[in-house]
N, C-alpha and C positions, 0 to 999 in steps of 0.2 A: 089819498096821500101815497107816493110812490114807496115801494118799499124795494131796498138793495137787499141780494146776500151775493158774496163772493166764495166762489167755489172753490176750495185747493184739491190740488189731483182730481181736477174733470175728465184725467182718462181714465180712471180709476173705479172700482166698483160702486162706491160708496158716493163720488164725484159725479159720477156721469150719469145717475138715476138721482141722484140730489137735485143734479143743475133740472133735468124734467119735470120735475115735482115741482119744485118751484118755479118754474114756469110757467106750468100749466097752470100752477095756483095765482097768474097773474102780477109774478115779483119778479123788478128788474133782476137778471141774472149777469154777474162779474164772473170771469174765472182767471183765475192767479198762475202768472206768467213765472215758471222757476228760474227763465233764465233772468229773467231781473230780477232777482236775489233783493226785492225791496216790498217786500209784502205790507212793512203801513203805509209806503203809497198805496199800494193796490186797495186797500182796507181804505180811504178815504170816503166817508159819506157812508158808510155800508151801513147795515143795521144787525148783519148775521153773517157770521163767519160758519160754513160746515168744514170742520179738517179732515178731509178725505187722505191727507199726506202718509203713508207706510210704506218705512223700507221695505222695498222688496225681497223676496224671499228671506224674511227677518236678518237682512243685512245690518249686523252691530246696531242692532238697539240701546245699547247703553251709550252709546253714543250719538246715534242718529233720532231718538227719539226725544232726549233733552233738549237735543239743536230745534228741531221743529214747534216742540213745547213753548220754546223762550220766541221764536217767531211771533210764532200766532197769540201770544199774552200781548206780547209790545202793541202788534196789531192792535188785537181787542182793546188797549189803555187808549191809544191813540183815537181808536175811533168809538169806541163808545158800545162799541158790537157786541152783540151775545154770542158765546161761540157753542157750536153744535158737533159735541165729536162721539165718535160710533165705540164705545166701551164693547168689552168681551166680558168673558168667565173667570180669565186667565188669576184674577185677585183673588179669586175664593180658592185656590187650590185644589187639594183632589177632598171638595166636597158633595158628595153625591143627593141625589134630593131634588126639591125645589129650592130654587135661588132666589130671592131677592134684594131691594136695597136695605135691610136689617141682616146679610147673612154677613157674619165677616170673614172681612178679607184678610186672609192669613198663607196667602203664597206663597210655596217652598221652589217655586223655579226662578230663574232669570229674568222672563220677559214679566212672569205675571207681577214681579217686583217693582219692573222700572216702569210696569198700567198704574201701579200705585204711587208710585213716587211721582211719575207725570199728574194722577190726578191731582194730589195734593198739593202739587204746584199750581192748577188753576185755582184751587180754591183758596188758597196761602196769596195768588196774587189778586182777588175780590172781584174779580172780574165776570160779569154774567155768564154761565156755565149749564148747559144740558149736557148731562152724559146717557147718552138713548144706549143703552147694555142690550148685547144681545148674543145669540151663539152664532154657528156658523151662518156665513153667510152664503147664499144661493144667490146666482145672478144668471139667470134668463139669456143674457148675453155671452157668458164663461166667462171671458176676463178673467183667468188663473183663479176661479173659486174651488176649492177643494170639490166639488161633487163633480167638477167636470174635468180637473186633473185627477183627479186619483178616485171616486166610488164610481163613475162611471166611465171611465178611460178604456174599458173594453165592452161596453153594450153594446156594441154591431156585433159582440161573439157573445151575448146572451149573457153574459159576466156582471155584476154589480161587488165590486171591490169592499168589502169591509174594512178597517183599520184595527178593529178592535171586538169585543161582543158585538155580536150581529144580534142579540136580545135589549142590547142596554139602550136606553132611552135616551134621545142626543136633542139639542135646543139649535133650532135652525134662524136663518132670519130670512125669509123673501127681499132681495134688498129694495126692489118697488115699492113694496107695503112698509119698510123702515124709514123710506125716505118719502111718502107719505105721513105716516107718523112726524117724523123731526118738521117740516111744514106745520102742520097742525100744532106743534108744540110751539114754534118758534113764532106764532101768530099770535099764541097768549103767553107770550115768555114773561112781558109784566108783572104776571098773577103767579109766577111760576119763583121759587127760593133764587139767591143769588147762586147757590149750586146744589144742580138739582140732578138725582141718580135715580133714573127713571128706566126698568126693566123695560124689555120689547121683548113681548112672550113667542110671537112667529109661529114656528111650527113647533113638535115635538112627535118626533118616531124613533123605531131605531131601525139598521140595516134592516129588519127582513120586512117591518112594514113597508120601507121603499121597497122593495123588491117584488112583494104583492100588487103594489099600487102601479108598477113598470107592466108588472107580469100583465093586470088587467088591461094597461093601456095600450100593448104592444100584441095582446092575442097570443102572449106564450111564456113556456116555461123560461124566467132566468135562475140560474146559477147566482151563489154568492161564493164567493173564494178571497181567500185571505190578505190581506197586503203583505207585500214580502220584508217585515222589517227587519230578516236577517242579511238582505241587501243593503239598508242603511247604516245597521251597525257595521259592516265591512268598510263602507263606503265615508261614513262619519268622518274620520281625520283626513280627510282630504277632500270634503264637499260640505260645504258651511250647509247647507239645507238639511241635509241628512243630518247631521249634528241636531240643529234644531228642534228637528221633527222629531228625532228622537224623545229631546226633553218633554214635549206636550203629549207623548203615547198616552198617559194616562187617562188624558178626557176621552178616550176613543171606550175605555170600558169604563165610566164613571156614569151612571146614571142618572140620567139631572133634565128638569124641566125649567122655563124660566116662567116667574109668577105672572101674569095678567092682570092683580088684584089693583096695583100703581096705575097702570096707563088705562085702565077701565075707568077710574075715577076720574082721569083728568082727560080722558076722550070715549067717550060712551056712545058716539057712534060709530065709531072705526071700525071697520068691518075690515077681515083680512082677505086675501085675495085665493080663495077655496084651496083646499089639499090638492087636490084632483088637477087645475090648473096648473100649480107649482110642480108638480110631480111632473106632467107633461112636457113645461118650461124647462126642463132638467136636460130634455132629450137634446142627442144633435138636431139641426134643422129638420133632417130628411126623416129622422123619427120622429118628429112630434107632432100629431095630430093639430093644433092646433093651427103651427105656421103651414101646413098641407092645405086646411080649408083655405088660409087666407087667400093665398096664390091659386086656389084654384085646383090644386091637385088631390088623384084620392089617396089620402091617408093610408101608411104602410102598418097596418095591424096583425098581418099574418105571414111567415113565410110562406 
């Protein structure tokens, strides 16, 4: 039997390794057209909606995220679809630890309020709901993920950027291996609650393990040096990003893993896609071992 999902923001991190995963796994693939502003056409016949949709650079979430929220609900009534959206940290606050779906959510900033008030909308509107949670995201591609704008933004000068403790333990997600997962979930979504909050445990380091893990792949010593947040604060009233950023500094020294114990039980053979790989996948092209054998080339490991 054919199975649809439609993809919102296919160019997107979470979009553009969704639409692969389910592809590969054999399922028609839809992606959702923004300039026709009619997404339950688009959602006709579908069976699974992934919302890949984020304002950029947290362009007015209180506002842009309610708009998208009330979309893709109508969507899902109309068609019947489960929808599949990629949850953060942001709910629990500055609670350090392991996370899981028992920690609660008790947000004292902006955004991590209006993840809550959005989730609670899908579940206020009954609608079939995976929320696959997870920390940062890494994507292989960059596409504006933090490790390739800002902790790696000077590794050609031997540099790995910290944001915060380069000790503290941070919750990563490989977005390949998440959107892996959300496939695998969305095949037994059936079996699965009408809303379901399901950790994605990914990786867990913190700056200087990345930095060892570079150091080994790259055949030398990096540096770790600090983010300059005293630029953001200057810069804050007059650049919506930096504002932002600001708010969120705290997960950067908040120590926190995310559990495993959830998605081990309802996928016990999911195997993630090794440290060591992800680590390499970090690098620009021309450092990464990896894409060097592909093409042919030898591998830049040493100056």
């Amino acid at each position: 039997m054919t199975k649809t999902v439609l993809i919102l923001g296919g160019n997107g991190k979470i979009g553009s390794h969704s639409a692969d995963a389910f592809w590969n796994a054999g399922w028609d693939v839809r992606h959702y057209d923004r300039a026709s502003n009619d997404m339950t056409k688009a959602a006709a016949g579908v069976d699974v909606i992934v919302n890949g949709l984020n304002p950029p650079a947290y362009d007015n979430w209180q506002k842009n995220i309610p708009k998208i929220t009330s979309q893709v609900i109508a969507a899902a009534k109309a068609s019947g679809a489960t929808v599949i959206v990629p949850g953060n940290i942001y709910n629990y606050g500055n609670c350090p630890g392991i996370l899981d779906e028992n920690t609660p959510q008790v947000a004292h900033t902006i955004k991590g309020k209006v993840r809550i008030a959005m989730e609670q909308r899908y579940r206020d509107a009954g609608i079939p709901t995976i929320i696959l949670r997870a920390g940062n995201f890494i994507d292989p591609n960059g596409n504006g993920d933090f490790m390739s704008l800002v902790m790696l933004r000077d590794i050609k000068r031997d540099k790995v950027t910290s944001l915060g403790d380069p000790k503290a333990m941070q919750a990563y997600a490989y977005v390949p291996d998440w959107a892996r997962a959300a496939v695998e979930l969305a095949e037994m979504r059936k079996d699965l609650p009408a809303f379901a909050d399901i950790p994605f445990p990914g990786h867990s380091f913190s700056t200087l393990d990345l930095r060892e893990s570079l150091s080994a792949i790259l055949g030398r010593s990096l540096k770790i040096v600090r983010f300059p947040w005293w630029f953001m604060t200057l810069a804050a009233p007059f650049w919506t990003l930096a504002s932002e950023m600001r708010e969120m500094r705290y997960l950067s020294d908040m120590p926190h893993q995310i559990s495993g114990e959830r998605l081990a039980q309802l996928l016990p053979g999911f195997v993630a896609t090794p440290m060591e790989t992800v680590a390499a996948n970090c690098l620009p092209a021309d450092l990464n071992p990896n894409q060097a054998m592909r093409s042919g080339q030898q591998p830049v490991l040493a100056k």
